[in-house]
C-alpha positions, 0 to 999 in steps of 0.5 A: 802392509803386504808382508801383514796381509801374507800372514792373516792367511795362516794365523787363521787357518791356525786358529780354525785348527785349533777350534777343531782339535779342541772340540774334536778333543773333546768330543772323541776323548782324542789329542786333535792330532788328526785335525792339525796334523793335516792343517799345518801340512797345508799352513807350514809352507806359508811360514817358511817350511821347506818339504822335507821339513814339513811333515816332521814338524806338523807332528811335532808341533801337533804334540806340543798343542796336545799338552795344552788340549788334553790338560784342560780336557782331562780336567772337564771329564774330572769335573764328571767323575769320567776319568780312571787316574789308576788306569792313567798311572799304571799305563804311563811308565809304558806309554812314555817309553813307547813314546820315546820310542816312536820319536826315535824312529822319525829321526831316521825316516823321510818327511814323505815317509812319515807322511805315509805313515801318517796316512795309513795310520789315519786310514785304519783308525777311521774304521774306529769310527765307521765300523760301529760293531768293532767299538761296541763290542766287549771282550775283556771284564777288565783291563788287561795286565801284565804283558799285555799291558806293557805292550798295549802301552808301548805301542800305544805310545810309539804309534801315538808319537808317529802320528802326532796324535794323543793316543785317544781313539787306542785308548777308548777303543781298548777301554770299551773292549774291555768293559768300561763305559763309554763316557769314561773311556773318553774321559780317560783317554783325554788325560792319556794325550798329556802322557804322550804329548810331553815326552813326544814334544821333548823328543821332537825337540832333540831330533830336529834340533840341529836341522837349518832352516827351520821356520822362525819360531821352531825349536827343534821340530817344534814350531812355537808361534803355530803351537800357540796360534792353535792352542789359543782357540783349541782350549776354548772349544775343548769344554764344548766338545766335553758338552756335546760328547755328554748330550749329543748321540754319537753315531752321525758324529762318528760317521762324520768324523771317520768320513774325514778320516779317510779323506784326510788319510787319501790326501796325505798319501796321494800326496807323496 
């Protein structure tokens, strides 16, 4: 009876994750990765997670939910004609490499780095969402291509890949720079996330293979059991996101959002 109240805990930390990650999915046109990433830094040690495991396998798990999250978002925004599949095709070759790329590297660096990482990279993104006149402005008539492209692609996919996120708030924020409306720009970039979410779980896969004493349940830097547990309220709650993106105004959403940002990106760094 003790060891099934020790698990009631998690379970539902993992579900309430995931009802975030999808209605944030939905919402922003984003993977999630920025609410669970930090919900299984706090849950993994109540399943067996040793420190220096942790962050590795926050991320990876985190890439393995966006699989699921991002399909069934993607497929609410094509039901509203608000996805460009030609931006999707031509972007994805780069975006895998540069995801490859990024799983690389977090073989080669510390829980505590790739924590700080995380961190900072949270910081910066959530000058997206507070800084209304960056992602309002225009500079482009159309998408970039070319060299520009390659390299917008591939860093978007080894940032992506680094910081266990879709990739969504890179692709909406170039998207509107470039002159493409903001319901389609979301739209987009949640069909962006499957891009990167599948050759980054793969690669986290492989990194984290070897390594002993993983929670029950992980394959590689993947832990299976919390994977589901997210995805099984992260689907559910990705229609209403879409819903709200559609209907709601985003400014006070936005201010919300980038205020739980910062706060998330200052945890995770004091931390270390």
């Amino acid at each position: 009876m003790t060891g099934d109240s020790s698990l009631l805990l998690p379970i539902a930390a993992l579900l309430a994750a995931g009802a975030g990650a999808g209605f944030a999915g939905g919402l922003f046109g984003i993977g999630g990765g920025f609410v669970v990433v930090p919900a299984l830094v706090l849950i993994l040690p109540m399943m067996g997670a040793q420190p220096d495991q942790i962050t590795h396998i926050a991320i990876g798990t985190s890439l393995a939910t966006i699989i699921f999250t991002s399909l069934r978002s993607v497929k609410s925004h094509a039901l509203r004609n608000s996805v460009d599949f030609e931006v999707l095709k031509s972007w994805a070759p780069w975006v895998v490499g540069g995801t490859v790329l990024g799983a690389a590297i977090a073989d080669f660096v510390s829980s505590g780095t790739l924590a700080l990482i995380f961190g900072v990279g949270v910081l910066a993104f959530a000058l997206h969402f507070l800084a209304p006149r960056i992602h309002d402005r225009q500079l482009l008539e159309a998408m970039p291509g070319g060299a520009a492209k390659v390299s917008l692609a591939g860093g978007l996919g080894l940032l992506s890949s680094l910081l266990g996120i879709g990739g969504g708030t890179i692709t909406t924020m170039v998207m509107t720079l470039c002159g493409t409306p903001i319901h389609r720009a979301i739209g987009t970039a949640s069909g962006m996330g499957a891009i990167i979410a599948l050759p980054g779980t793969i690669g986290f896969i492989i990194i984290g293979f070897a390594e002993p004493g993983l929670p029950a349940g992980s394959f590689g830097y993947v832990n299976w059991p919390a994977a589901i547990g997210i995805v099984a309220t992260s689907v559910l709650f990705a229609p209403l996101g879409v819903a709200a993106a559609h209907k709601l105004s985003p400014r006070v959403l936005r201010l919300v959002f980038g205020i739980y940002l910062i706060v998330v990106g200052v945890t995770m760094i004091a931390n270390q």
